[in-house]
N, C-alpha and C positions, 0 to 999 in steps of 0.2 A: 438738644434744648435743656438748659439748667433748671432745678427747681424753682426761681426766683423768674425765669421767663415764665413757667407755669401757673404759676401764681396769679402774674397782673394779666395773662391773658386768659385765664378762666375768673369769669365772675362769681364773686360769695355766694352761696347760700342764700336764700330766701333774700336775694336782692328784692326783686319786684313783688313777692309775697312773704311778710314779715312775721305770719302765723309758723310759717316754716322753723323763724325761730327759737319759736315755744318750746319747751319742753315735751317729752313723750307724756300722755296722759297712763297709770296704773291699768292693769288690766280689769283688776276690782272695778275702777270708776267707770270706764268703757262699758263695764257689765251692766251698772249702777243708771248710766245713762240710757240705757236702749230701755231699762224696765219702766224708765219715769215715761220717755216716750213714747210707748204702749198704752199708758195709763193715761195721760196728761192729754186733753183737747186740746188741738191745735197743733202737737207736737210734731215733728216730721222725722219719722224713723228711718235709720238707713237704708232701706231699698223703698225705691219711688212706687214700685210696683205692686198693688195692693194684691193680686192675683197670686201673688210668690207666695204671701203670708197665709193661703189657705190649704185646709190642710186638705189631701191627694181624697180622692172617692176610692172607693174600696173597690178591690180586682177586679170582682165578678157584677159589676157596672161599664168595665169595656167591653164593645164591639169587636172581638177578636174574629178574622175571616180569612183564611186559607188561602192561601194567593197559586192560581194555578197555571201554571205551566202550558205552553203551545206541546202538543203532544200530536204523534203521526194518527192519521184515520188508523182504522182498522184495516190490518193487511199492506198498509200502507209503508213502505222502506225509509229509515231516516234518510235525509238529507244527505249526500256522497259530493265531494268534489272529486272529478275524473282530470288526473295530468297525464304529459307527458313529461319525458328526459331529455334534455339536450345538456351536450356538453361543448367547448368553444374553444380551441388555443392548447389543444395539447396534443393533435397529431405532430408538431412539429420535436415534441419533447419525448415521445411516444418513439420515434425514430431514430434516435440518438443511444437506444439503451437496450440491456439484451433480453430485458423480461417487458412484459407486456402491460404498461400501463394503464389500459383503457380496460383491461383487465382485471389487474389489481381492483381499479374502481369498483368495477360491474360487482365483482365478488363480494364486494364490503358495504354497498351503496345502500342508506338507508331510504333512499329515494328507491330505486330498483325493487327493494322487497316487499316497500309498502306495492307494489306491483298497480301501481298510476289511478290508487284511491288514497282519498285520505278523507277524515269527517269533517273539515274545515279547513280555510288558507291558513290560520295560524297552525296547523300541523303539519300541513303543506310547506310554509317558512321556516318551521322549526328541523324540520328534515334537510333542508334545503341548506341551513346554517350546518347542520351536521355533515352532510357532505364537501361543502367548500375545506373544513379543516383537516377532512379525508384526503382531498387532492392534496393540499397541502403538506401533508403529516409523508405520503407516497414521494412526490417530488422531490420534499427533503433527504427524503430516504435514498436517491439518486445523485442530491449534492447541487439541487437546485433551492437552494436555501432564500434565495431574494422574493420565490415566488410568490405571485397574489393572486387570490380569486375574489373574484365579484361574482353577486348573484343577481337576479330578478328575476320575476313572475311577468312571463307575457299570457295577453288576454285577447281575445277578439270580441268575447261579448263579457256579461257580468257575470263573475265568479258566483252569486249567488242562486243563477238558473241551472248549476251543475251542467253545464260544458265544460270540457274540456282546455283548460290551462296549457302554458307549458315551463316548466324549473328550468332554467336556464344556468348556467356554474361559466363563466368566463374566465378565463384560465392566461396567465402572464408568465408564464415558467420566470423568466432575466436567463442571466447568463451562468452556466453550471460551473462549478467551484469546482476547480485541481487541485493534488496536490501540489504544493510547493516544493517544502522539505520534507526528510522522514527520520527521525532521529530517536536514536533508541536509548535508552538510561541503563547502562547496563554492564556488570563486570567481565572480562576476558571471558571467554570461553574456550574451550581445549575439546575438536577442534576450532581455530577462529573464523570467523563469521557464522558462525551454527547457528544467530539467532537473525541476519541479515540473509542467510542465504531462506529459510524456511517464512521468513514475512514477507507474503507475496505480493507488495505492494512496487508501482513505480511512479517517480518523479513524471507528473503531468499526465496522469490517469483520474478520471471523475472521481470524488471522493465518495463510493457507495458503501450504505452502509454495510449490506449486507458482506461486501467484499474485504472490507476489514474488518469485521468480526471473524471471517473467516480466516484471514489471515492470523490473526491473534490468536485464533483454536489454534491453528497449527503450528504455533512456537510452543505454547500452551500443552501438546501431543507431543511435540519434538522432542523436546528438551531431557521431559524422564524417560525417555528411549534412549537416550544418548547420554544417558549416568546422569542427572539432574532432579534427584527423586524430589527435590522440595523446592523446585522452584514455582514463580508463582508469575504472573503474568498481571503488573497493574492497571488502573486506571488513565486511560488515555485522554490525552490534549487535545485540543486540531482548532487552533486561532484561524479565524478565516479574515480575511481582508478584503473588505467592500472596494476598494478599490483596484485590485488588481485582478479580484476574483479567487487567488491562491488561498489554499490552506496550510498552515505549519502544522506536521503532525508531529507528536511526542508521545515515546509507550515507555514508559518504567517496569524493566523488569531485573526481579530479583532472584540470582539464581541459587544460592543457597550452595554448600559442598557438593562437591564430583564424586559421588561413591562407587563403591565396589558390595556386592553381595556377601554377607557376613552368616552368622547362625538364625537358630529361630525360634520363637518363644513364641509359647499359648499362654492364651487367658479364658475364663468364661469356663461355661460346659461344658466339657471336652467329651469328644467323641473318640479322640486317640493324643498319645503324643506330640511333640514335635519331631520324634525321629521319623514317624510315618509324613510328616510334612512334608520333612527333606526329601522322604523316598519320592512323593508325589512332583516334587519341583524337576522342571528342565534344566534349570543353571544350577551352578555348581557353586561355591566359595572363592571368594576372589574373582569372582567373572563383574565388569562392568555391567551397572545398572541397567535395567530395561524395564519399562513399565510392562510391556509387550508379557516378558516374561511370566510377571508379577499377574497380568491377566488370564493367562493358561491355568498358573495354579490356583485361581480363586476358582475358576471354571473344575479343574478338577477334583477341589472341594467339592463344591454343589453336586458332581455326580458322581460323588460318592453315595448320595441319597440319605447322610446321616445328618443333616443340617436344617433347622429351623431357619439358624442367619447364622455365615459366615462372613468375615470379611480380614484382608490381608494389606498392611499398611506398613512399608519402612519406617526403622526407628534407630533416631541417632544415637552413636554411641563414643562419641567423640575420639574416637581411636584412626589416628593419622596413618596408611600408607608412605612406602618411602615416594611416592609421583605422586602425594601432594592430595590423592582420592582421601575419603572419609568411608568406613566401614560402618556399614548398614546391620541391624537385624530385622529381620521378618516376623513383625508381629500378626500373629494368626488367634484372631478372636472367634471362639467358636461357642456355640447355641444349639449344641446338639439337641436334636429333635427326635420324637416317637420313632422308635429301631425297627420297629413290625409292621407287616404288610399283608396285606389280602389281596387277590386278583384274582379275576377270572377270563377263560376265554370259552369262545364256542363257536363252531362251524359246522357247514352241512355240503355233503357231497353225492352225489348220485354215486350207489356203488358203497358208497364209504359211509352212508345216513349219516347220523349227529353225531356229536362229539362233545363233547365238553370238559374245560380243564378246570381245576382249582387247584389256587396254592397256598399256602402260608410261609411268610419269608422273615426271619429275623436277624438285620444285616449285621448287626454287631455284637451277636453272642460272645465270639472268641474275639475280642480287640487285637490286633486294630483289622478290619473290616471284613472279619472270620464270620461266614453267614451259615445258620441253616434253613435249607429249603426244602419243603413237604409237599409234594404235590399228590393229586388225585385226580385218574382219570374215568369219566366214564360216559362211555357210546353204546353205538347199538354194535358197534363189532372189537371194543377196544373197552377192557377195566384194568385198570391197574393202580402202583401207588409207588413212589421213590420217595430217599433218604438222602440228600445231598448236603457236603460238607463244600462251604465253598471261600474261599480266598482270595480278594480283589485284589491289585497291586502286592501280589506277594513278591514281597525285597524290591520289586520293580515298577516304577510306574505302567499300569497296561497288562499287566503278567496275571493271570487267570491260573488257579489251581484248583483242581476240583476232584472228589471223593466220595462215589458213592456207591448207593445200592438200589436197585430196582425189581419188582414183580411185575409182571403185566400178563393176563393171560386174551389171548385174541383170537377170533373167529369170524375170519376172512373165508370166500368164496375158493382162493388158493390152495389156502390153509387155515390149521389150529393149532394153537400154539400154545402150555404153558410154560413162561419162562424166567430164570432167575438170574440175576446182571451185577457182579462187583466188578465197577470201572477205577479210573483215574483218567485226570486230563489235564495236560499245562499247554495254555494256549495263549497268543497275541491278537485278538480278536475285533472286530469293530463292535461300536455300538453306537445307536441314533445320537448317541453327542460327540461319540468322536469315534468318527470315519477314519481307519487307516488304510493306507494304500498296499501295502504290506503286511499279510497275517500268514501264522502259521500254529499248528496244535501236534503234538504227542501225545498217546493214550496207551491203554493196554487195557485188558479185559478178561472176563473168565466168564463165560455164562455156560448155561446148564440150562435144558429144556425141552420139554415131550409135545412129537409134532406130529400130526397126521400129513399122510403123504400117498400119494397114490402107485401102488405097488405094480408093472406091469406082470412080474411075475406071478402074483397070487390074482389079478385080475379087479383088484379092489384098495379100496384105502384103507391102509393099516398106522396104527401110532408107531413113532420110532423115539428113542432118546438118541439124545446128543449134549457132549462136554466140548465145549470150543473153547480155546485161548490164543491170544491175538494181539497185535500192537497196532500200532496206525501213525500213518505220519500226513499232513495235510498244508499245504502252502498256496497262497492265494493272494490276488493281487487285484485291484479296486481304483481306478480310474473315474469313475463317475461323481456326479454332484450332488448322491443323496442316497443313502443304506435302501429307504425302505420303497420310493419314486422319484428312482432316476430318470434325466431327461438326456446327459449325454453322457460319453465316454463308452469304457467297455469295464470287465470284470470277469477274470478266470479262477477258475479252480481245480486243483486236482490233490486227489485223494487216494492214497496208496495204503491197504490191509493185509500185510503177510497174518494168516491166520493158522490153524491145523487142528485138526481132528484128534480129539486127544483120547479119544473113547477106541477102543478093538487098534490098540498100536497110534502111532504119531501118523496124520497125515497132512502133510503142508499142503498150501497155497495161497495163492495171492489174489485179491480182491482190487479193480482200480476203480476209478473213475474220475473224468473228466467234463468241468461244464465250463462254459464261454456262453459270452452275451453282453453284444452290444447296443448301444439308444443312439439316435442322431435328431436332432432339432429339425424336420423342413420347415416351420413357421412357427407362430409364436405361443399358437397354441396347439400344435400340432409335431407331435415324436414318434416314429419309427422305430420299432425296436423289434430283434433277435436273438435268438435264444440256440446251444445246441449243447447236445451230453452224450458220448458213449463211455459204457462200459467193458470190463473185460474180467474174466475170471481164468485165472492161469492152474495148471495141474490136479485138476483134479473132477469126475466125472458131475454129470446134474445129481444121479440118482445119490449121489455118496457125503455132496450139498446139502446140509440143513435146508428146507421150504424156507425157511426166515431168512438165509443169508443169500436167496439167489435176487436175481433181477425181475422187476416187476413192472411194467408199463399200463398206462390209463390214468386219466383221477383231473382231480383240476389242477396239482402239483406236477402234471406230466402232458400227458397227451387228451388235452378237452375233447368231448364229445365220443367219448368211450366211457366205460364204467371202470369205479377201481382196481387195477389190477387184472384189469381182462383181455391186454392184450399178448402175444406169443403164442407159445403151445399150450394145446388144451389138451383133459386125459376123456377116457371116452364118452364120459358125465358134461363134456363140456365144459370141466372148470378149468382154470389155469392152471400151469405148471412152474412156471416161470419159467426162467431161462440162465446162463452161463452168461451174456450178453447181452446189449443192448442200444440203439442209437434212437435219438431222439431230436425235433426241430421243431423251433417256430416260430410268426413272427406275429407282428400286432404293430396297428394303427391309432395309436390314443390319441384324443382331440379331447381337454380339458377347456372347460366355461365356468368360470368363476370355483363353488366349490364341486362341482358336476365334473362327469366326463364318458366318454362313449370310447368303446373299442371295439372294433374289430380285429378277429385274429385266425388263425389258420394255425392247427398242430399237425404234427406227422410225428410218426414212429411205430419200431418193433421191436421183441425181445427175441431172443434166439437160442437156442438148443445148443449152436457151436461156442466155442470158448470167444473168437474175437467174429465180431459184428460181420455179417457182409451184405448190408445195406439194400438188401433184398424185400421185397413185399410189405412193403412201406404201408403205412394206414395212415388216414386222413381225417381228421375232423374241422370244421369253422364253425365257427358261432360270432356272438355278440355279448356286449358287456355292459355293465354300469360302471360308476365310480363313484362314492361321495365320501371325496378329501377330507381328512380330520385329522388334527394333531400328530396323532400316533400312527397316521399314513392311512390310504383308500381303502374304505369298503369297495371288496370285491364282488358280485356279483356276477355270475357267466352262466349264459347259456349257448350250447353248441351241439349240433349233431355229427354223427359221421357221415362222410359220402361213401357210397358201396355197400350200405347196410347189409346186415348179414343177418340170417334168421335168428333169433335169440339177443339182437344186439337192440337198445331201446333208441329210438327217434327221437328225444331230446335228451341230456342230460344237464341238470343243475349246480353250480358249486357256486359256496358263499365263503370268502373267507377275508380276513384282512391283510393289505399289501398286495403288491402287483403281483403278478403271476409270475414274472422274472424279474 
């Protein structure tokens, strides 16, 4: 329509009232006119309403009154609506799928936890609205995207006499969405298909979410394991079509250069070089990328124990291989943290009473991870105090060198001993972060030490000294699923000490010993395990034996339900003697619940007078156990007696200590 139709078909302006016309009147005059009004009889001022024009009464002339509330009697419970839950139309969808829908619900449902009270039907609906977009939000999640749910509230009598209702959720799954297509955005890869073969998806599978999520993790995993440190994995498509029901899916991803392992640079507060970096890594230079890798050494940072926050990241360094890889360096950002450490431990044994250890550790005195450790012992049959020089990863990942000196003077039932200990040790060793399968140690030794011992000749105990020097060789092998409570596998060891008498001429011999011990699973919370050791001392007589270097059996480390060290020969005091030899067995029952666990167990053994065992006159102890698991492995608790008590032997014996028994 033109302005000129607008025109003749709307009419003027004050057609039919011609005051409209007029002029606006001044505001001055407007003012000028209401006062003549006021003043002037007869006049009629603009509000008709004589009542408007007076002026209000003053506050405290209202009737102001408290308006009160319906409130319950005394003792009296507010008002409760009691529902039930019904759900409608999704066993059918429910059956289609490998996780449990009706499930899902149950766990989430704010119907369910209001647990079939609510204060009112408007919370009762409002819940009620809240789980319809539940199912919904679930079903989607499945690929049933068409779905609806309807609600209603059935009733048999009035919602307001608190009966019981019931929420009803009626449920329409439609028909579930497949894939259609599956199409990837993405440059060659070397090898090809590395990002089609690892996206676990197929053409005419429901489209779950959970399942492609997971699938996208694992190209996401794949890729920097397979040289791809920077690729990135993007945001996905999936057009669905009401029509046919199919989804098109599309994932972009970007894989960034093929690298190879290069050098390695620190930053931050360093707690050592990067040449100790290197020593720590598995790969070598030039080795194809692995995240895998790249995860060990961040791991082997951290247990280094010198780190506040570590963390280790490829970084490009645009330097081309002739196959086309890109060369990486490892950047190792490091936050070295407090070097010093306190610990203590403490245990209690029948035979062996208390014990208590303390240490002072300060791991990176000599860098890179050159420690000294001071420890201090003191029990009721055991004080002492050592100086240890110690070096983690020396030149090699896992290589243990160690350098000390020790005091300990001790006053055993056996013996008494003061003695003085400059060692050495290079060892392959496990530890609760990392378990190898494979360890072994050399050492060598010199110690010096004045020992009581019981003389048959003189008919009494006399002190002897003794200079001993000695090497040791040690190799061991570790099958199990855990250092400190294993549940299965097995674990040996054996231990071989040419040592010699260096005091009144050189006198050789050889010191061995061997331990085995296997766990087997029969149920889930229920492991079987066995335990066996003997020893053997080669060339050379008991009497001519240091007391400290023979064989000793008893204790909770040996044979439960004996005292420490009180099994073998005894002199005519009835104390031990130890022995040249030794075999030892046992087994156990654990049944762990939750952080709990109970054991039964059964030890045998004896020490012997002859150089190699002959398995003769066995001793026996069972008892019973506690366990309460903790990070750093089971409080041990044992009590157990022997069978065939013997006059002088005690009816129960105690040991508390941390970690299994075997």
């Amino acid at each position: 329509m033109c302005q000129d139709e607008v025109n003749r078909e709307t009419p003027p302006l004050g057609a039919d009232d011609p005051s409209l016309q007029q002029p606006l009147e001044s505001v001055g005059d407007f003012e000028n006119r209401l006062k003549s009004a006021e003043t002037t009889p007869g006049s009629v001022a603009p509000s008709a309403d004589p009542e408007l024009a007076q002026p209000l009464p003053p506050l405290s002339q209202f009737d102001v009154r408290e308006v009160e509330l319906a409130q319950p009697a005394q003792g009296e419970k507010p008002a409760e609506l009691r529902y039930a839950t019904r759900i409608e139309g999704l066993d059918a969808a429910d059956a289609q799928t490998e996780i449990d829908l009706a499930g899902e619900y149950k766990g989430l449902s704010a119907l369910r936890e209001g647990k079939g009270k609510a204060a009112n039907e408007a919370m009762l609906s409002a819940r009620l609205t809240e789980d319809s977009k539940l199912v919904e939000r679930i079903l989607h999640a499945e690929g049933w995207y068409d779905a609806k749910v309807t609600t209603r509230i059935d009733r048999t009598t009035t919602a307001a006499d608190g009966q019981p209702v019931t929420a009803v959720l009626l449920v329409a799954p439609g028909e579930r969405y497949k894939l259609g297509t599956i199409i990837v955005h993405a440059d060659p890869t070397v090898p090809p298909r590395l990002i089609d073969d690892n996206l676990a998806l197929k053409i005419g599978e429901p489209i779950v979410a959970q399942r492609i999520q997971g699938a996208e993790a694992n190209v996401a995993i794949v890729l920097p394991q397979k040289g791809y440190p920077f690729a990135t994995v993007g945001q996905r498509d999936v057009l669905l079509d009401p029509e046919t029901h199919l989804g098109d899916y599309v994932l972009p991803v970007t894989l960034g250069p093929r690298a190879r392992f290069g050098g390695f640079r620190t930053t931050g507060d360093l707690a050592f070089d990067a040449h100790h970096v290197e020593v720590l890594s598995r790969f070598k230079r030039g080795q194809l990328y692995d995240s895998r890798q790249v995860d060990d050494l961040r791991q082997a940072l951290v247990a280094t124990g010198l780190f506040t926050t570590v963390a280790v990241a490829p970084e490009r360094t645009g330097q081309t291989n002739p196959d086309r890889t890109e060369t990486v360096t490892m950047l190792v950002t490091q936050d070295a943290g407090p070097p010093r450490t306190l610990a203590a431990s403490a245990g209690y044994g029948t035979g062996e009473g208390f014990r208590v250890e303390g240490s002072w550790t300060h791991r990176n005195l000599f860098p890179p991870e050159g420690a000294l450790v001071t420890t201090a012992v003191a029990g009721t049959q055991e004080q002492g105090a050592s100086a240890i020089f110690r070096r983690s990863n020396a030149g090699k990942r896992d290589r243990t060198f160690q350098f000390g000196l020790e005091a300990l003077r001790s006053r055993y039932d056996a013996f008494s001993a003061l003695t003085g200990r400059l060692f050495t040790r290079l060892s392959y060793d496990s530890t609760p972060i990392w378990r190898k399968t494979f360890t072994w140690a050399v050492g060598a030794e010199i110690l010096g030490t004045v020992e009581s011992d019981y003389n048959f000749a003189l008919g009494e105990r006399d002190k002897r000294k003794f200079l001993i020097g000695g090497v040791s060789g040690q190799l061991g092998i570790d099958r199990t699923d855990s250092l400190l409570d294993p549940t299965k596998g097995f674990r040996a060891q054996i231990l071989v000490q040419p040592e010699g008498a260096l005091h009144d001429g050189f006198r050789p011999y050889v010191r061995s010993q061997l331990d085995g011990s296997v766990y087997y699973p029969v149920a889930d919370k229920i492991v079987v395990a066995g335990r066996v050791r003997v020893g053997t001392t080669l060339g050379i007589d008991r009497f001519d034996l240091a007391p400290s270097r023979r064989f000793y059996a008893g204790g909770g480390g040996s044979v439960r339900g004996f005292g420490f060290q009180q099994l073998g020969p005894k002199d005519p005091d009835n104390r031990p003697l130890g022995g040249l030899s030794l075999t030892e067995a046992a087994a156990e029952v654990r049944y762990r619940f939750g952080n709990f666990g109970v054991v039964g167990f059964v030890d045998m053994g004896q020490v012997y007078e002859k150089r190699v065992p002959d398995f003769s006159g066995l001793r026996t102890g069972v008892g019973i156990g506690g366990r309460y698991y903790t990070s750093l492995g089971p409080l041990r608790v044992d009590v157990a007696t022997p069978l065939g008590r013997r006059p002088g032997e005690s009816r129960f014996n105690v040991y508390v200590s941390i970690g299994q028994a075997f």
